[in-house]
C-alpha positions in Angstrom: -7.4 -3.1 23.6 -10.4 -3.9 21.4 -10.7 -2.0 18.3 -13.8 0.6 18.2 -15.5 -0.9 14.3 -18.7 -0.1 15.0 -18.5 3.9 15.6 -17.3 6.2 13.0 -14.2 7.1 14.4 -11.0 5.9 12.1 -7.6 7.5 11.3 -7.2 7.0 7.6 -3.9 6.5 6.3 -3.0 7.2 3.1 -0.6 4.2 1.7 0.4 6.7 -1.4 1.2 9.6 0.9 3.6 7.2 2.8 5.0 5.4 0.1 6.0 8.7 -2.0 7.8 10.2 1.4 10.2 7.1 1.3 10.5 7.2 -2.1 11.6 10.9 -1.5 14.0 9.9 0.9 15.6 7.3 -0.7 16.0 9.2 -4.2 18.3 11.8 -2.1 20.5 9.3 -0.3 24.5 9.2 -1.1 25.6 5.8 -3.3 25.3 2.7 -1.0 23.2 4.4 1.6 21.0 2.6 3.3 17.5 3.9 4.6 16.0 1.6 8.0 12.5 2.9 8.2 11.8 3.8 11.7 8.6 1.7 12.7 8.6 1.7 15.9 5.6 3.0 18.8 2.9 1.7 16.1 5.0 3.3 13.0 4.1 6.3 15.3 0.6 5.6 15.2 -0.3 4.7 12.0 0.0 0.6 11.9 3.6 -1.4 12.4 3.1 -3.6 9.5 0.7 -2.0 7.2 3.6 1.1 6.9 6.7 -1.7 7.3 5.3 -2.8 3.6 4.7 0.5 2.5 7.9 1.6 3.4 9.9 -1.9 1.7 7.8 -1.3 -1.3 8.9 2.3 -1.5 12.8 1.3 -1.3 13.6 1.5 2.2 16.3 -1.5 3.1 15.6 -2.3 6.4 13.6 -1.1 9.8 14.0 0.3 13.3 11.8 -0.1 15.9 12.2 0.6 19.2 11.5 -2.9 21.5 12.0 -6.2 20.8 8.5 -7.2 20.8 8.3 -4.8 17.5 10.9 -6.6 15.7 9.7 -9.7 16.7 6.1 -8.9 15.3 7.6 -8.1 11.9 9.8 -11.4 11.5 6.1 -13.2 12.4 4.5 -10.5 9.6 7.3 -12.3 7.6 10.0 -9.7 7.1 13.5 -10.6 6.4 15.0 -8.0 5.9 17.3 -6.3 8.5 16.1 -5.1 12.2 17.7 -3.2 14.7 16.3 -2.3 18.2 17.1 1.0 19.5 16.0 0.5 23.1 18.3 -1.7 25.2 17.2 -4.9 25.5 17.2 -6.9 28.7 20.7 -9.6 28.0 18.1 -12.1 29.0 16.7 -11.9 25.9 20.0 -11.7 23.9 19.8 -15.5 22.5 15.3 -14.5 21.3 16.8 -11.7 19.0 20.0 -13.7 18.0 17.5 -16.4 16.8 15.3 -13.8 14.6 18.0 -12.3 13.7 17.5 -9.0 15.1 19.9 -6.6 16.2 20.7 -4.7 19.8 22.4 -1.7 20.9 25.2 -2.3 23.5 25.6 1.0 25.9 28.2 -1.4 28.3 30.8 -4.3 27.9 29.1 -5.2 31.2 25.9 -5.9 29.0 28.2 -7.9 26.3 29.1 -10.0 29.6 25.8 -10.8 31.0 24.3 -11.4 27.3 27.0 -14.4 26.6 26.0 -16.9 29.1 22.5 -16.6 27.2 24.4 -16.8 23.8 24.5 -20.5 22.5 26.7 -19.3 19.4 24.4 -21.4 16.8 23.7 -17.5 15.3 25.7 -14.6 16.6 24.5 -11.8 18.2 24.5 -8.6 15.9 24.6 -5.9 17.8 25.8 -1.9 17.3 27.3 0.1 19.7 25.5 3.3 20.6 27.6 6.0 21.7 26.6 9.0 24.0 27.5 12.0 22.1 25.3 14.8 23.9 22.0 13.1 24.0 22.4 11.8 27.8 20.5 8.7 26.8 22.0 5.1 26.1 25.4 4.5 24.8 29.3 4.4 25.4 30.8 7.7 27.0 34.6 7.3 26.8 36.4 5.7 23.7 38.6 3.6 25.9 35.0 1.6 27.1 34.3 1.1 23.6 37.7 -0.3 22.4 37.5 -2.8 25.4 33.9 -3.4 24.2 35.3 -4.3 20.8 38.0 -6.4 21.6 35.5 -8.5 24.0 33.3 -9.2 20.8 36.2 -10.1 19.1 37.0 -12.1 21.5 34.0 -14.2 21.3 33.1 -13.7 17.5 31.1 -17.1 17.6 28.3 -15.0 20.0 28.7 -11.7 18.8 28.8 -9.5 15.6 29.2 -6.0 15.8 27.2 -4.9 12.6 27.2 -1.2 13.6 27.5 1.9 15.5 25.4 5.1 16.3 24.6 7.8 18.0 21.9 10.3 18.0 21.5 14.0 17.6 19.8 16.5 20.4 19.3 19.1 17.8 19.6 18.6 15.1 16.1 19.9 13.9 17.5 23.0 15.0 19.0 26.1 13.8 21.7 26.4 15.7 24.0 23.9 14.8 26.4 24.0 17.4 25.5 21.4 19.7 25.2 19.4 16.4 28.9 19.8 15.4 29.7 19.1 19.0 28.4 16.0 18.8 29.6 15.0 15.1 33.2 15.9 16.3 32.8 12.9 19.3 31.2 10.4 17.4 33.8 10.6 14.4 36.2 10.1 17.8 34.3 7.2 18.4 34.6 5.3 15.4 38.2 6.2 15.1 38.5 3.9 18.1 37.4 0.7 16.6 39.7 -1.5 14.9 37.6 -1.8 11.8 35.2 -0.1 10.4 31.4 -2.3 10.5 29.2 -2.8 8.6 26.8 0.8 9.4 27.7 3.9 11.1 24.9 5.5 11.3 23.3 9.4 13.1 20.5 10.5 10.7 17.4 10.8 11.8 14.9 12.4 9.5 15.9 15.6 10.6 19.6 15.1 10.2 18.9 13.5 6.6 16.8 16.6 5.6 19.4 19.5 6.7 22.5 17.9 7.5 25.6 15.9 5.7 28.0 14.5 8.5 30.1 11.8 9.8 30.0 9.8 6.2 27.0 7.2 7.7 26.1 4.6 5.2 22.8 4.4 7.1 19.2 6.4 7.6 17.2 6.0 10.6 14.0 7.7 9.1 11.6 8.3 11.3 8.7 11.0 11.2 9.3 11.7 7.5 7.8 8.5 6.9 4.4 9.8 7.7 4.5 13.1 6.2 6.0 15.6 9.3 8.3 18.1 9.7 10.4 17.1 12.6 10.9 20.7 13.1 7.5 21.8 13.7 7.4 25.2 12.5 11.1 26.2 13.0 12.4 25.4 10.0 10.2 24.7 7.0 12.8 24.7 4.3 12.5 20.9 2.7 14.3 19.7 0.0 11.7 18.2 -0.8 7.8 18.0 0.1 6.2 15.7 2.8 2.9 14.6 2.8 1.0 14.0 5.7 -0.7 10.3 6.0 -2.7 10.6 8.6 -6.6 11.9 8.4 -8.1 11.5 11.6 -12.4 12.0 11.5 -15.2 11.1 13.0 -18.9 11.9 13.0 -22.0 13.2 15.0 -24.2 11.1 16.9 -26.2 13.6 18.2 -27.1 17.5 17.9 -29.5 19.2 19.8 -30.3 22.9 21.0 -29.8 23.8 24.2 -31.4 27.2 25.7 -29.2 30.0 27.5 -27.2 28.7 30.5 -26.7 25.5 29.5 -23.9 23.5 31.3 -22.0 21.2 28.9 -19.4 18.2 30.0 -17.6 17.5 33.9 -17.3 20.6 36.2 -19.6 22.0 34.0 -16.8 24.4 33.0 -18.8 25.6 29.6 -22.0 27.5 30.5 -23.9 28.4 27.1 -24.3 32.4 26.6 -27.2 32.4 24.7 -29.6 29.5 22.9 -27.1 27.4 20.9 -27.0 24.0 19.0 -24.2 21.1 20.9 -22.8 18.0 19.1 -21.9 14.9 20.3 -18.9 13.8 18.9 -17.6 9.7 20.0 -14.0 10.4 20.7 -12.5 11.4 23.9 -9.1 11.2 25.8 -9.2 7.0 26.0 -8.8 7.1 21.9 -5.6 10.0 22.6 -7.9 13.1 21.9 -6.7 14.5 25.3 -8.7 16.7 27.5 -6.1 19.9 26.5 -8.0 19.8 23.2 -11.0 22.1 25.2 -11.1 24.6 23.3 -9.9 23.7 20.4 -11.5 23.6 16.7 -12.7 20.8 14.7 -14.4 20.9 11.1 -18.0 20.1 9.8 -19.2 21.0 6.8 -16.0 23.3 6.3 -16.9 25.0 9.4 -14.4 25.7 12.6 -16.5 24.1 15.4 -15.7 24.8 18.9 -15.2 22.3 21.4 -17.0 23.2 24.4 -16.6 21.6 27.5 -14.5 19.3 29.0 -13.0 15.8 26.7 -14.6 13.1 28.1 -13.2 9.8 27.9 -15.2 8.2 25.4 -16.5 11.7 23.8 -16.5 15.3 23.5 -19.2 18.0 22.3 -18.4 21.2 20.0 -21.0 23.9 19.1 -22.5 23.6 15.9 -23.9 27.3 13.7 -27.1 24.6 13.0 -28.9 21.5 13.3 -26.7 18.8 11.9 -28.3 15.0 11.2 -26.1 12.1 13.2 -23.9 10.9 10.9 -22.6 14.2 9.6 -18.6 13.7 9.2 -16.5 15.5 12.1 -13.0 16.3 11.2 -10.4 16.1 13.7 -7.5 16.3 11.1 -7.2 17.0 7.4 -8.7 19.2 5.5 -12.8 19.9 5.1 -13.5 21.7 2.4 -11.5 24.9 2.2 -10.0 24.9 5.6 -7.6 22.5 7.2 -6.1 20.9 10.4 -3.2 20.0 11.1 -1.4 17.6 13.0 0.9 20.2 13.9 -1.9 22.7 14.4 -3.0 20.0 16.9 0.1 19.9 18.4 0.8 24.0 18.7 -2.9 23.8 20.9 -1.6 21.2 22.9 1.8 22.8 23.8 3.4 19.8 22.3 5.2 17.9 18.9 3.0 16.4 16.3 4.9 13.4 17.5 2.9 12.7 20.4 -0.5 13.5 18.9 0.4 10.9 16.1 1.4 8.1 18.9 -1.3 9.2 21.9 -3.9 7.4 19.3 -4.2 4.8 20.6 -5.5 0.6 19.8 -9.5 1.7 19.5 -9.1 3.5 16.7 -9.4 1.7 13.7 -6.7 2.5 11.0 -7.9 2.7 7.6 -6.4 2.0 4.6 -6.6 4.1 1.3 -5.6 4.6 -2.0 
């Protein structure tokens, strides 16, 4: 998608915003943890390899991303350091990561099979095994697979090396902590049915690193932390320490006008003015991720809460304005505008959804921007 320069919509990221909520991170990790910044969908939005540095900088070992294409666009960035894919990738592809030295979940010693007639053995395959624990997504579901699993790698060490194994919590950004325990019980099952221990066992996510100790991982898969968000939302808000949001998302006004009494505004011509009132154009719609569930909802000039009013188009959307404002005038979607603020997870509580998907519906045409 070409990037949008020459409007004034941008998200701005804020490099020291980032870099201080790894540094956090790390600073509470157990000796000879490892943190893997989780980079993956964009880094969430806000830029693969502009936040992969920010995060190495800040201390983080290693990254996560979700595809190999990801990983693959770091080690051309010119990252070394270690990367694991936590999608599963087509065995096809199995010698392409073995060669960049990227490493792949295995859900199935059926995958292990199809994956070494690919292998030519000059570098071995690292992989991890990803166990299902109560997440019904990827990974092993009975211990005897994944001892039959390990003994086929160990069987053909000169393609394979298992480098790790995971699993992943359903709730653990929750309070109840049941489920959790359910699923630290059979993973610690799991790992009791390899021969040796590898190199990472890893299950914390950001949420799991924040609120939880368990299984004795040597590994952090941090995710949303990195860019300043409380993987619970609202439900709990008890942090050891703070996170700082990196993302400011703003744009501006390229046209206000007044507009009498019975006024239609946007498709369907669902707003109707009630009496003579003053409409801004604002260039941002539902093709940059501002979806049309924002109707409705506020955004800021001049410190102000501004309506938007109508439907989201998909290149724009208007609000109503208390005045005349010249084009130009900033518009902000998130972040704070003098003394009132927006959220991402405001953003997120209008949309009936997670701050996560606001942060990676953003899409290409919006340029990032750098800062401080």
């Amino acid at each position: 998608m070409v990037v949008a320069l020459h409007r004034p919509t941008r998200a701005i990221i804020s490099r020291s915003a980032i870099k201080r909520n790894v540094a956090n991170a790390c600073a509470q990790l157990d000796e000879g943890t490892e943190l893997f910044a989780v980079v993956k969908a964009n880094a969430y939005g806000h830029g693969l390899v502009q936040v992969a540095r920010l995060a190495r900088q800040a201390g983080a070992n290693g990254f996560c991303v979700a595809v190999l294409d990801e990983g693959l666009a770091l080690r051309d960035a010119g990252f070394t350091e270690p990367i694991l894919v936590l999608g599963i990738v087509d065995p096809v592809c199995a010698e392409l990561a073995a060669q960049n030295h990227i490493a792949v979940p295995v859900a199935e010693t059926s995958w292990l099979e199809a994956a070494a007639g690919t292998l030519t053995g000059d570098s071995p395959l690292h992989v991890h095994f990803a166990t299902d624990t109560g997440m019904g997504r990827i990974g092993f579901t009975h211990r005897g697979d994944l001892a039959d699993a390990a003994a086929f790698i160990d069987a053909h060490a000169k393609q394979f090396e298992l480098e790790g194994i995971f699993t992943h919590f359903a709730t653990a950004d929750e309070v109840d902590i049941s489920q959790f325990n359910k699923q630290s019980a059979r993973f610690n099952d799991f790992v009791a049915a390899l021969p040796k221990r590898p190199r990472y066992v890893h299950v914390a996510n950001t949420a799991t690193s924040l609120w939880h100790t368990a299984c004795k991982g040597n590994m952090v898969r941090y995710g949303v932390g990195i860019y300043g968000l409380n993987p619970s939302g609202r439900t709990i808000t008890d942090l050891p320490y703070s996170l700082a949001p990196a993302m400011r998302l703003e744009s501006a006004l390229v046209m206000s006008k007044a507009v009498p009494a019975g006024t239609t505004v946007s498709y369907g011509a669902t707003y109707v003015s009630s009496k003579d009132e003053i409409i801004g154009t604002v260039p941002m719609g539902y093709a940059d991720g501002w979806l049309r569930r924002m109707q409705g909802f506020d955004v800021l000039v001049d410190g102000q809460r501004c309506p938007i009013v109508g439907r989201v188009c998909m290149d724009q959307f208007m609000i109503r304005l208390p005045k005349l404002y010249p084009a130009g005038t900033v518009v902000t979607l998130i972040g704070r505008d003098g003394d009132d603020e927006i959220t991402m997870q405001d953003v997120a509580d209008y949309a009936g959804t997670i701050h996560y998907e606001i942060a990676c519906c953003l899409s290409e045409r919006v340029p990032r921007v750098y800062v401080d």
